[in-house]
Backbone bond lengths (Angstrom), bond angles and torsions (degrees), N, CA, C in turn:
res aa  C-N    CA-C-N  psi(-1)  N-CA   C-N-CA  omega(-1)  CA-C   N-CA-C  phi
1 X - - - 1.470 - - 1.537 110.75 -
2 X 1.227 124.40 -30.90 1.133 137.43 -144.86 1.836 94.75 -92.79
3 X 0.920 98.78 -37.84 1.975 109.27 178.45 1.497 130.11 -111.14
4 X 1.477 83.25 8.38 1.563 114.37 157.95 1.920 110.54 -74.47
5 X 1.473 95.04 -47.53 1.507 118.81 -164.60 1.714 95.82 -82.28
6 X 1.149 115.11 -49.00 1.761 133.72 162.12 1.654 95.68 -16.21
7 X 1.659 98.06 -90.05 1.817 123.52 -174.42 1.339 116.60 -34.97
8 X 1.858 114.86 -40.99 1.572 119.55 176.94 1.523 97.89 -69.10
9 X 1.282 119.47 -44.04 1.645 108.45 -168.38 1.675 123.85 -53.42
10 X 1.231 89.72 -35.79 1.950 110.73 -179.18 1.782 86.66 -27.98
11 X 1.501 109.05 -80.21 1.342 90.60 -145.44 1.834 111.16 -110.03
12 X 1.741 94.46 30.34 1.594 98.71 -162.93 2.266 88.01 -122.78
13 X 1.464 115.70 -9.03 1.028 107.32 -142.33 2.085 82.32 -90.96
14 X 1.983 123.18 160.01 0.822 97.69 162.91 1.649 138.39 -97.92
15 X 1.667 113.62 83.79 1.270 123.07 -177.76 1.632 109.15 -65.17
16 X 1.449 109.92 162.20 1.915 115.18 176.91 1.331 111.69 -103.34
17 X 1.743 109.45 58.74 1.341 132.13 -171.92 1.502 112.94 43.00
18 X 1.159 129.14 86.51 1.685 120.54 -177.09 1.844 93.48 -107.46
19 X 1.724 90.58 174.97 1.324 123.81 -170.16 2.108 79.94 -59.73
20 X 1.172 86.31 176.59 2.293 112.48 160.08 1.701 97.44 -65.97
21 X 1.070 105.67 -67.01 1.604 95.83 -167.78 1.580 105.80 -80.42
22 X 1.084 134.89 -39.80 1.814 119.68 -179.35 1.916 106.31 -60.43
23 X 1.352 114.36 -13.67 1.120 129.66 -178.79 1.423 104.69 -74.53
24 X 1.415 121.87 -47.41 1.479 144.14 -147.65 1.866 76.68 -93.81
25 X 0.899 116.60 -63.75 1.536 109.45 -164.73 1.830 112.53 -54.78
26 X 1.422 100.39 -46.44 1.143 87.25 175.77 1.768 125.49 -73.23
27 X 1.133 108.22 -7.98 1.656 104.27 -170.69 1.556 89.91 -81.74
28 X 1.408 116.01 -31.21 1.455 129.20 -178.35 2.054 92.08 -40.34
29 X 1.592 114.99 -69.96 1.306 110.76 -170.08 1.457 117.01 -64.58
30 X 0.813 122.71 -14.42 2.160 135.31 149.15 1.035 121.14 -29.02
31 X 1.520 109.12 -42.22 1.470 114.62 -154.79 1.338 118.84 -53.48
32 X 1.593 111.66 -64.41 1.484 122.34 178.65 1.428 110.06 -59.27
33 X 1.527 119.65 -28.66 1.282 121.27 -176.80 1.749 124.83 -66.63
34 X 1.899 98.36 -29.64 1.293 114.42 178.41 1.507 103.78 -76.40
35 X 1.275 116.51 -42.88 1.602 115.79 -173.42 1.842 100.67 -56.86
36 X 1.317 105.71 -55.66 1.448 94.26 -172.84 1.692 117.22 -82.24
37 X 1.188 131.92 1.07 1.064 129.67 133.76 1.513 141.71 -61.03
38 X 1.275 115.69 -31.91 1.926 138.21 165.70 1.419 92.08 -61.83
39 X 1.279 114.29 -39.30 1.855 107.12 -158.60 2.072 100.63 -74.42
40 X 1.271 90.09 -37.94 1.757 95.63 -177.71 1.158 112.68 -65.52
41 X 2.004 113.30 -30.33 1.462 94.36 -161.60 1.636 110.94 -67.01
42 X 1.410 121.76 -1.76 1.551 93.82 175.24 1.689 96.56 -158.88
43 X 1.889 106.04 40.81 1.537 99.30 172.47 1.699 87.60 -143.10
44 X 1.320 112.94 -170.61 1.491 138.78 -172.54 0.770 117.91 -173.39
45 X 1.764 139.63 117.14 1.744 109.84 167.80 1.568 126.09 -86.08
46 X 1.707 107.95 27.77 1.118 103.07 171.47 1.171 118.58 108.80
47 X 1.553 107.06 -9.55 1.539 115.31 177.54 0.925 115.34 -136.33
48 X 1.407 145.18 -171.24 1.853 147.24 -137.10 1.662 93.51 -109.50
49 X 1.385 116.66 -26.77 1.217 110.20 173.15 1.562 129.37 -33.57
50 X 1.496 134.67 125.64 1.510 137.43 -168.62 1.787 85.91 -118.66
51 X 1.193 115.81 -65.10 1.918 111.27 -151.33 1.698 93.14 -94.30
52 X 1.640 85.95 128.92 1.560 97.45 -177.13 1.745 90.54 -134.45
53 X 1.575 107.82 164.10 1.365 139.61 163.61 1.165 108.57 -68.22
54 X 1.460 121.35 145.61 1.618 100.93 166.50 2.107 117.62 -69.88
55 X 1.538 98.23 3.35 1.616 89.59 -150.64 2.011 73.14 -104.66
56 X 1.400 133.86 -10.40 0.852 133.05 177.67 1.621 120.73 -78.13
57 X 1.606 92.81 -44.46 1.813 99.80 153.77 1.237 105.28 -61.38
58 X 1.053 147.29 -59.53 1.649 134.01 -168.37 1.290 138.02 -39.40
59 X 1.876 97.57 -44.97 1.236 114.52 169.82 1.631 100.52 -85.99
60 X 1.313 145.76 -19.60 1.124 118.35 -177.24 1.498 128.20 -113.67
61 X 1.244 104.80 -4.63 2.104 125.34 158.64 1.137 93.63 -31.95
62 X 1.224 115.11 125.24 1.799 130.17 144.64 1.485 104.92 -124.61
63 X 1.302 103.99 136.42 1.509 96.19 157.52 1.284 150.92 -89.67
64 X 1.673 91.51 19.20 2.073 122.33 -167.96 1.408 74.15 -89.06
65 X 1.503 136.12 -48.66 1.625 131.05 -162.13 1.070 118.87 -80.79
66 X 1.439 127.67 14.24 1.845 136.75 -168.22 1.396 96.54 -109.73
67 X 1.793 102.75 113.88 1.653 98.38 -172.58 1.552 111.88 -86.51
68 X 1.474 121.65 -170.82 0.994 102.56 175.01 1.294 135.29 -104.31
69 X 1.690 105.95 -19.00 1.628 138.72 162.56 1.577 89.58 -5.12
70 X 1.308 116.04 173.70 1.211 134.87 164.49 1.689 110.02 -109.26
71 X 0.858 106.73 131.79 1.720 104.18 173.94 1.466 128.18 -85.31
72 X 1.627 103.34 159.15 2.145 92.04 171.07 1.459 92.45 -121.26
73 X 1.349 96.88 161.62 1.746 107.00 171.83 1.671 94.80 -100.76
74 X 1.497 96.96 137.71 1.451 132.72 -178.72 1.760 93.08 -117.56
75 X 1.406 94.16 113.16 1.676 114.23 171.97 1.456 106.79 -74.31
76 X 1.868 105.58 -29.49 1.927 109.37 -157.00 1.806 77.82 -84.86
77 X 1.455 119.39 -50.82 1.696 111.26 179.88 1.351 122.33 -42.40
78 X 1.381 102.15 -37.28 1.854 106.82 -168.04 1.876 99.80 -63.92
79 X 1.351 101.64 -65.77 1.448 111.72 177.52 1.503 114.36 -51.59
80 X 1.161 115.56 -24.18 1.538 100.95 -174.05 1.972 97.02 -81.82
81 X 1.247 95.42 -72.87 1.648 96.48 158.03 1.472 134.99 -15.82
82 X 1.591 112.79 -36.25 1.464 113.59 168.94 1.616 112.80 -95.65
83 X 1.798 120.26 -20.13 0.855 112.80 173.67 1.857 123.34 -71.54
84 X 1.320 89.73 -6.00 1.897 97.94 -177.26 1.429 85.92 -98.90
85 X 1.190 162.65 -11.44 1.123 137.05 159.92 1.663 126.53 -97.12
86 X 1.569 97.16 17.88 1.578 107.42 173.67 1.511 85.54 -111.85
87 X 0.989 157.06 -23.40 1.395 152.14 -172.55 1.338 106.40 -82.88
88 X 1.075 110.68 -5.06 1.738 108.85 -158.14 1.674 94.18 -119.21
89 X 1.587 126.29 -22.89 1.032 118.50 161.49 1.433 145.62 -35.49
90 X 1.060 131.56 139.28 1.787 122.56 -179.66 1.911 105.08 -74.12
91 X 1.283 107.70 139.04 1.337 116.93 -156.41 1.793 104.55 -57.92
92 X 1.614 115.74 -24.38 1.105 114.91 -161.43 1.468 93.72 -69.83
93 X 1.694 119.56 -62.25 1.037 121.77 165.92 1.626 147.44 8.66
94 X 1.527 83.07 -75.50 1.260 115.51 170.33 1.292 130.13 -61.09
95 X 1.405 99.11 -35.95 1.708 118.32 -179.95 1.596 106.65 -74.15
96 X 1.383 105.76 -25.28 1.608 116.66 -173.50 0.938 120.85 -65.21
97 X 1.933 114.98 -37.77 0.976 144.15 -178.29 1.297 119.15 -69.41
98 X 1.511 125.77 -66.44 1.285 139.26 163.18 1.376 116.00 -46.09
99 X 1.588 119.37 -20.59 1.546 116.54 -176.11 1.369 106.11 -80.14
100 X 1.496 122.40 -28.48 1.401 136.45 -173.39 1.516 118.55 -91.76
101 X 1.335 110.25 5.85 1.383 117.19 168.00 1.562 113.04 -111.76
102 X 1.912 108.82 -30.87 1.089 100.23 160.72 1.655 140.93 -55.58
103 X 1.640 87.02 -26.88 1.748 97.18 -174.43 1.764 116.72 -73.37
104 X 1.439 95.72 -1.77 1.964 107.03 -175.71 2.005 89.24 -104.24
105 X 1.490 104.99 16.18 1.873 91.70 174.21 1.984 86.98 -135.20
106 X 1.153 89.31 173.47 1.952 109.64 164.93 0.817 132.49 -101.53
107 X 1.891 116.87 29.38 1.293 131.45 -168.66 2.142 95.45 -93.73
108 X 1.421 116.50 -30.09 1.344 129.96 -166.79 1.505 98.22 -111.26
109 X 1.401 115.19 -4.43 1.799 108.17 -169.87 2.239 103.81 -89.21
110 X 1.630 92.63 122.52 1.226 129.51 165.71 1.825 85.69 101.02
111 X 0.968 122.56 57.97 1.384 128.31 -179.97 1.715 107.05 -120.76
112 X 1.218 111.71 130.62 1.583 110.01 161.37 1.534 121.99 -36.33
113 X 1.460 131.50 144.79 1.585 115.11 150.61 1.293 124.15 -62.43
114 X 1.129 93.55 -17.52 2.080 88.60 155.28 0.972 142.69 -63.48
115 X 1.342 95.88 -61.60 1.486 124.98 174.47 1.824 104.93 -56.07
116 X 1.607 121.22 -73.35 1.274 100.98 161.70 1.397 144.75 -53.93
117 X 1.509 110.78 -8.76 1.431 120.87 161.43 1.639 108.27 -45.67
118 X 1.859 107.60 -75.49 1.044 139.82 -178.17 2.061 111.76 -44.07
119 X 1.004 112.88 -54.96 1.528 130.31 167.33 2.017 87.37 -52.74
120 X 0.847 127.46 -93.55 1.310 140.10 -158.93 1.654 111.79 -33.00
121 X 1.623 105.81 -45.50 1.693 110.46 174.45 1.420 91.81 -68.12
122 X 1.424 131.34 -65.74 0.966 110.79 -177.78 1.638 149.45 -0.86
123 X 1.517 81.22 -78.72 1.605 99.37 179.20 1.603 101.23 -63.97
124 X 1.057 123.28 -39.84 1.449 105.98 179.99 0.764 123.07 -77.89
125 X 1.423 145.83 -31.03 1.576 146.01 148.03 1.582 90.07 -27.16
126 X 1.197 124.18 -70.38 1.561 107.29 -146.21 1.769 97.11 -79.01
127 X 0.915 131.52 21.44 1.338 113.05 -178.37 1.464 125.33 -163.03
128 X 1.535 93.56 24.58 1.552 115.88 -179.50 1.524 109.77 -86.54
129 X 1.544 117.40 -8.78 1.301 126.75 -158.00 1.881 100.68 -92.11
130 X 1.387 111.25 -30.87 1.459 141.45 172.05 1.416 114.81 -90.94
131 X 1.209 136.79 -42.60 1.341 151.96 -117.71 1.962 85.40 -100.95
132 X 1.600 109.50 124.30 1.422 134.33 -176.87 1.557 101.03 -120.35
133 X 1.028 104.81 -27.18 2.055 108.28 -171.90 1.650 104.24 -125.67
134 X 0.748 134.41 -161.69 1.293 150.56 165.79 1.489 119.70 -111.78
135 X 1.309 110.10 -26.28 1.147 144.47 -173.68 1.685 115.35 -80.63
136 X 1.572 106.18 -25.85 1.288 118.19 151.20 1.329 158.28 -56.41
137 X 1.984 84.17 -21.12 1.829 101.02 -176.08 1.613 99.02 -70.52
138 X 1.002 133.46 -62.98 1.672 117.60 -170.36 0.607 146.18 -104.68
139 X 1.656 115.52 27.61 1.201 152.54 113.29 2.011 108.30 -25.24
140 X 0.834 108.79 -63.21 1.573 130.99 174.19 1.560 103.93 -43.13
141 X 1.350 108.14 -79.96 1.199 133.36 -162.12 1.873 98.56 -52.22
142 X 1.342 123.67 -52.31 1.010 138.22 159.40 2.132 114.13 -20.64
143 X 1.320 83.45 -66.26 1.781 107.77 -176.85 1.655 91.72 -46.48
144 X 1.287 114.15 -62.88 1.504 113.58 -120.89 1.729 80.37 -105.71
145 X 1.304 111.07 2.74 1.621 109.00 171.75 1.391 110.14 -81.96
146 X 1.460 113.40 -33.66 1.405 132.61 -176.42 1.775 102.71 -58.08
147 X 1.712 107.52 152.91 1.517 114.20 174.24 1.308 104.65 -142.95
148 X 1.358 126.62 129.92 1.680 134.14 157.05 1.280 117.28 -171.30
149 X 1.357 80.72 101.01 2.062 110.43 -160.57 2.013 94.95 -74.52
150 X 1.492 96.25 -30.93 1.815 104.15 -155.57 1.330 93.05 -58.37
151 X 1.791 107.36 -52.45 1.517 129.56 -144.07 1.949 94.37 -80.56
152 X 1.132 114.68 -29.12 1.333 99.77 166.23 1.113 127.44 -116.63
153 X 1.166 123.52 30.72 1.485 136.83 147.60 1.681 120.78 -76.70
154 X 1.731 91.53 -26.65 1.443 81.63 177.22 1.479 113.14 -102.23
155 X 1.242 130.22 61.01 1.638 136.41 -163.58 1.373 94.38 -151.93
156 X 1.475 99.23 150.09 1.636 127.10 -144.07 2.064 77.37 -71.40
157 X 1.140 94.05 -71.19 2.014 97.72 178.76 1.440 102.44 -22.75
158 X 1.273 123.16 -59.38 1.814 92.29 -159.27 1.796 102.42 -94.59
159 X 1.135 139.31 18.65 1.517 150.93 -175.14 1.609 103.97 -46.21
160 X 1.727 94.68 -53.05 1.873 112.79 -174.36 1.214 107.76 -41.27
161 X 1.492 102.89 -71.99 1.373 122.27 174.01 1.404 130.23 -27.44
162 X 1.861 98.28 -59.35 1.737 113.22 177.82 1.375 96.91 -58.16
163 X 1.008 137.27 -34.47 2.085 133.60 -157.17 1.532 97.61 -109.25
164 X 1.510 119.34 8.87 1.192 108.31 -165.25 2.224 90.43 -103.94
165 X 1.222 101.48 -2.82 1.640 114.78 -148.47 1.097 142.68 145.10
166 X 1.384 108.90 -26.64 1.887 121.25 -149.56 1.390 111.90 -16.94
167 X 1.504 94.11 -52.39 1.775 118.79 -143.02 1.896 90.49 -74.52
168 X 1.261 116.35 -37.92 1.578 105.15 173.52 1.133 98.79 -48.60
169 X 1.693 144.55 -66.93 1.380 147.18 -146.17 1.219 98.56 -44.87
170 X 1.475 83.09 -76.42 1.647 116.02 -174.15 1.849 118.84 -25.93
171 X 1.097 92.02 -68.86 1.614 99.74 161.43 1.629 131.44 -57.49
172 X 1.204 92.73 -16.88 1.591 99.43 175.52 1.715 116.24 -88.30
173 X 0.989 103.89 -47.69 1.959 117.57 152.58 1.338 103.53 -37.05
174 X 1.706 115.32 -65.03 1.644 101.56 -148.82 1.845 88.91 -60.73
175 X 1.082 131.75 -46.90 1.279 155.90 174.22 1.570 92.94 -14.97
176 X 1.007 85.43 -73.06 1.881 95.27 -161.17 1.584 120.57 -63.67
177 X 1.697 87.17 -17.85 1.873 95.99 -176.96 1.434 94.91 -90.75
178 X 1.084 125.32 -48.16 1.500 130.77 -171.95 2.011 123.36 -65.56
179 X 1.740 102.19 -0.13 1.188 123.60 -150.67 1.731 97.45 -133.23
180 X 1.572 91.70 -21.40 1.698 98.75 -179.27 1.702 142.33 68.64
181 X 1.508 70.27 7.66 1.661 104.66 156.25 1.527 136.06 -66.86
182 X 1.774 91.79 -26.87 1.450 89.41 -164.75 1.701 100.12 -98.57
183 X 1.874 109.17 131.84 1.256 117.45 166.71 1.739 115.00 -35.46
184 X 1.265 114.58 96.57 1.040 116.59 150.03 1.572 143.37 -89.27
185 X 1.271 139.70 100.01 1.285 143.34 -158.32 1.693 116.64 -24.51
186 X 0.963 133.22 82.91 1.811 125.26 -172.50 2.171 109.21 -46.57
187 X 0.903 84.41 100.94 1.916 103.82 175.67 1.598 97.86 -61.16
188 X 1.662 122.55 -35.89 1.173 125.01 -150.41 1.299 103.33 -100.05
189 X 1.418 126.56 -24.79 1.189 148.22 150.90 1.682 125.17 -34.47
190 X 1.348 107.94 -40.36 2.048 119.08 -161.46 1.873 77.20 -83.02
191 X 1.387 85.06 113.63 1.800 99.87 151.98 1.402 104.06 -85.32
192 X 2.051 96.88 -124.72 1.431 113.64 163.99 1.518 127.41 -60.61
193 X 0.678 117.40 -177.48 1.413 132.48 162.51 1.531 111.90 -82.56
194 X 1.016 120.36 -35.23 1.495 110.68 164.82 1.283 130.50 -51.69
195 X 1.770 110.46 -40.03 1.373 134.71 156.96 1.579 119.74 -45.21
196 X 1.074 113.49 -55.66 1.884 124.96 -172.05 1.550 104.92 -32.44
197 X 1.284 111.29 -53.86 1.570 107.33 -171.96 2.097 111.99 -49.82
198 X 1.247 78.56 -23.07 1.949 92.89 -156.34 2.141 88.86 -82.98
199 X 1.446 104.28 -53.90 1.174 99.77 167.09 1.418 149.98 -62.70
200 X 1.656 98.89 -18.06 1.521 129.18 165.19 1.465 103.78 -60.35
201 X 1.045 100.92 -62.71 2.150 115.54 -173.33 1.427 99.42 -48.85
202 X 1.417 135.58 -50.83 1.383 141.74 -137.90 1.739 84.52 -90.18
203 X 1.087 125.97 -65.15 1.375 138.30 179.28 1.726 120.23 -35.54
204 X 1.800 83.39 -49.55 1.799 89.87 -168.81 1.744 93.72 -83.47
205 X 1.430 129.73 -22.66 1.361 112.33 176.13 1.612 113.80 -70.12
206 X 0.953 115.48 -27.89 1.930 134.25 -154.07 1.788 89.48 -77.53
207 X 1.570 96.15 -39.01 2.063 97.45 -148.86 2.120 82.33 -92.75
208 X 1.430 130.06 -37.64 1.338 124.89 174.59 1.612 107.48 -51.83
209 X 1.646 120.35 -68.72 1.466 110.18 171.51 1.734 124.04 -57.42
210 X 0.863 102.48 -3.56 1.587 107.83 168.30 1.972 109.31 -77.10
211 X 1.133 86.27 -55.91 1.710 91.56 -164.60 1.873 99.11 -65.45
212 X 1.556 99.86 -39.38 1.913 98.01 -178.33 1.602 107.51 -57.62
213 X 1.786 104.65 -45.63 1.707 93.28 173.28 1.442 104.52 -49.54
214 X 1.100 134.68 -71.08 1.302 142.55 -148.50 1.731 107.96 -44.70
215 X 1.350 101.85 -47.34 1.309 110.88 -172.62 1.491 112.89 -69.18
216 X 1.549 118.75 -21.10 1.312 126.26 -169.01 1.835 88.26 -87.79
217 X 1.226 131.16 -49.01 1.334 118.71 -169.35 1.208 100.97 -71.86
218 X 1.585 149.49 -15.51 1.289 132.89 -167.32 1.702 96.87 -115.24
219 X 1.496 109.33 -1.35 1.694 90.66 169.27 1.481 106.87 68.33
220 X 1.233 108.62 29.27 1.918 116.96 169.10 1.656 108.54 -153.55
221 X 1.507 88.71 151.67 1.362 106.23 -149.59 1.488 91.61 -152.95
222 X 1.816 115.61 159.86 1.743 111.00 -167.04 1.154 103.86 47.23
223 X 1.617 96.39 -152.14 1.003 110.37 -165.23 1.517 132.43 -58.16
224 X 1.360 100.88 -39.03 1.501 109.81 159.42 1.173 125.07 -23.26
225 X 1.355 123.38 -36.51 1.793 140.23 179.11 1.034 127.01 -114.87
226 X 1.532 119.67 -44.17 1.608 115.45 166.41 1.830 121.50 -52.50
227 X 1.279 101.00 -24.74 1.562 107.63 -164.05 1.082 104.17 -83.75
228 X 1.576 119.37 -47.75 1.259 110.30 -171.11 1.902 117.78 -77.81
229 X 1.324 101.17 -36.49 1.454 124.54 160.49 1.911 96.06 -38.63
230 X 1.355 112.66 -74.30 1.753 103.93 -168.82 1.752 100.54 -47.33
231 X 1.199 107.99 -58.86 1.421 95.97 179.37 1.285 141.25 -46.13
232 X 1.225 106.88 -39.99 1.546 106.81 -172.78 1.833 108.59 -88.53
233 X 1.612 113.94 -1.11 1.239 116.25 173.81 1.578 117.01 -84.64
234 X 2.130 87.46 -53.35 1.595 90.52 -179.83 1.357 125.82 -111.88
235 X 1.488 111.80 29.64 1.263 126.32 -170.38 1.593 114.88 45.24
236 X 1.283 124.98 9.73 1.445 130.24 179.40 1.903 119.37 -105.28
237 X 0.716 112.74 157.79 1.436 114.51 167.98 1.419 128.95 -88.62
238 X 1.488 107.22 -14.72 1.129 120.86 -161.82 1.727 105.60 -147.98
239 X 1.040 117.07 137.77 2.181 114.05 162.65 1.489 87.91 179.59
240 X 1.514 78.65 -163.72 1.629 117.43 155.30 1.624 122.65 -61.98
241 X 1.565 99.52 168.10 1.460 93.45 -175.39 1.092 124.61 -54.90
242 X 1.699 136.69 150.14 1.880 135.14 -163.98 1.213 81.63 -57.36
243 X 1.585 111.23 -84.23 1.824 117.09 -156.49 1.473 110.11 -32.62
244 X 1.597 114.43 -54.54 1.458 109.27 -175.63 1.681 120.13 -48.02
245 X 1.695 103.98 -46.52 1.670 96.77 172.82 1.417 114.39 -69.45
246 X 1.205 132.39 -3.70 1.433 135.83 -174.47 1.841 104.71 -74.54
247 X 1.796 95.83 -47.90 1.776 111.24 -172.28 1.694 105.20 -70.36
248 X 1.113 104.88 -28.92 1.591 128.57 -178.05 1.192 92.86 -48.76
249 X 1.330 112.61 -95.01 1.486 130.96 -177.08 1.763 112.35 -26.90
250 X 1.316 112.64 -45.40 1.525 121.12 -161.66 1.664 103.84 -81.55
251 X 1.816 105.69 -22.63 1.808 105.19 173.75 1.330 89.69 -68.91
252 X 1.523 115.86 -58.41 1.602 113.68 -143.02 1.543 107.03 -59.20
253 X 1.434 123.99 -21.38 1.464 131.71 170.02 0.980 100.37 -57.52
254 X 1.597 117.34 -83.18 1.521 150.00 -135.27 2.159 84.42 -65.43
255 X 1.194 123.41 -45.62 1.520 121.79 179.47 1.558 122.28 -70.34
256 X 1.091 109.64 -35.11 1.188 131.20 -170.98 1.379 114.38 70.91
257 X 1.241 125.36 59.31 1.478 140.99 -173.60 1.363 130.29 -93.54
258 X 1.333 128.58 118.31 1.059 122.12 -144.16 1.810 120.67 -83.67
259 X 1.634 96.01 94.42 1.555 108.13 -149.66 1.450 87.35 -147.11
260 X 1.327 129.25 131.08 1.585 144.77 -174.68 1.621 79.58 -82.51
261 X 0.988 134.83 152.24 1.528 153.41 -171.15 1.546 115.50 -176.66
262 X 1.414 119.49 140.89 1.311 122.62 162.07 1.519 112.21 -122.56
263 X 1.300 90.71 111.86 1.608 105.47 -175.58 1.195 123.18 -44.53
264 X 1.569 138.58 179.88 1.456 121.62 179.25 1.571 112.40 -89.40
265 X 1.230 112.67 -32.26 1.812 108.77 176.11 1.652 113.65 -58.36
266 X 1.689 115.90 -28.24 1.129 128.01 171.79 1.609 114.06 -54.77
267 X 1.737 91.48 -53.84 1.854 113.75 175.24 1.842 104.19 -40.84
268 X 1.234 100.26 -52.84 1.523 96.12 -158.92 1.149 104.96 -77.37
269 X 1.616 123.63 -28.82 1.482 95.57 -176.16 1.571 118.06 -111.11
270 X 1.395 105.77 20.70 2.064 111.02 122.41 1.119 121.52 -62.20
271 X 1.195 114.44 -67.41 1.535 122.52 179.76 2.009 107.53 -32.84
272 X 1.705 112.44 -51.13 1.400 99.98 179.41 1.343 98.13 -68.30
273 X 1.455 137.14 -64.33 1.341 113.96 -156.82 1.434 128.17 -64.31
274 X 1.259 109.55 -1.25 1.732 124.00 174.42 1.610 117.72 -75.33
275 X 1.639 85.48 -43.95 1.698 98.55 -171.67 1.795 114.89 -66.30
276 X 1.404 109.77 -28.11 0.952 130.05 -162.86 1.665 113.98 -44.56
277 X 1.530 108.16 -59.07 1.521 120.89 -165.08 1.283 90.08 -89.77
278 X 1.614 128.92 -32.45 1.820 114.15 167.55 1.831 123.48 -44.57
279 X 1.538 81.33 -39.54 1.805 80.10 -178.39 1.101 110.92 -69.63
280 X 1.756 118.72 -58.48 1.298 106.42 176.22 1.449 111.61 -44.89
């Protein structure tokens, strides 16, 4: 039943047009997701529970609990359903996964197996927290590589923010980068991939006590600081974690991966010429 439901998806499911095989890989991460979705469309064991094991359905299938309603297939259910069981994955896993979909694109092509090793955890670290497809990680990585502090400064969304301060933040960053204060991701640092986790930790502790100083010299805290802080780093209002797009940026350099990116020294000196006419 289960690859019955598989075969309809091929050309009914909503994928972001991939190759036969990046297609094949991802229906590949479906699998467990379709089984425990087929099992809901017309059972329950009675409790609020949605994401099950298959060995958890096994032990808990009854057939006193199989209603009789007729069911619909929910495409937004299926995906949400498979995206909680890509979140729930062990990171190595995951990274394994995403590395093998990259190699069916030219984002990893003429790249080391290191180097695309390293690129590959990457992207999934930063986007496992969001991530519904597999097909999502560099897609992500893409976004959060992107910079245009000008173009969304001038939009009704970040206005609060600009009148809330910006330009203190803002100026306090360029400050800190230009002063050599500010945690910058070490490029020279990323060995293996075995390493990353160890270098991730060192980074995300260094760039957290950075932002608490920061917040203690400017007398802001919440939102007051995180917001303007995300902005003036990733020119966005909204992502993934700052530090994480910070490490992001420093693989996609440090690999040479084929991802349009604006580096962070680039960041800051938008960031000064943006801030400029705000302060005034």
């Amino acid at each position: 039943m289960a690859m019955i439901w598989l075969i309809w998806l091929i050309p009914n499911f909503p994928f972001p047009s991939p190759s036969p095989p990046l297609l094949l890989l991802s229906l590949l991460s479906l699998c467990l997701a379709m089984i425990n979705y087929l099992a809901l469309l017309g059972w329950n064991d009675g409790t609020d529970q949605e994401i099950y094991s298959v060995d958890e359905i096994i032990e808990k299938f009854d057939l006193d609990r199989v209603v009789k309603s007729p069911s619909v297939f929910d495409q937004q259910k299926l995906t949400w359903v498979n995206g909680q069981h890509l979140r729930a994955l062990e990171m190595d896993d995951l990274a394994s996964r995403v590395l093998e979909l990259l190699r069916e694109s030219d984002v990893v092509e003429g790249m080391s197996d290191e180097s695309a090793a390293l690129y590959a955890r990457a992207a999934a670290v930063i986007s496992q927290p969001s991530m519904n497809l597999l097909t999502d990680a560099n897609p992500l990585v893409v976004d959060v590589s992107a910079y245009d502090i000008q173009s969304t400064l001038e939009t009704d969304e970040a206005k609060a923010i600009v009148e809330a301060g910006f330009a203190e933040v803002a100026q306090a960053v360029v400050a800190a980068y230009e002063g050599g204060e500010f945690p910058v991701p070490d490029e020279a640092a990323l060995g293996s991939v075995e390493d990353f986790s160890e270098w991730e930790a060192a980074h995300a502790d260094a760039f957290k006590k950075w932002v608490k100083k920061l917040g203690k010299d400017l007398g802001r805290k919440g939102k007051g600081l995180f917001h303007p802080v995300r902005l003036a780093l990733t020119g966005s209002m909204s992502g993934p974690d700052i530090g994480a797009q910070l490490r992001m940026l420093a693989v996609v350099k440090a690999t040479g991966a084929k991802v349009e990116f604006v580096a962070l020294e680039d960041r800051i000196a938008q960031l000064k010429n943006a801030v400029a006419p705000v302060a005034a």
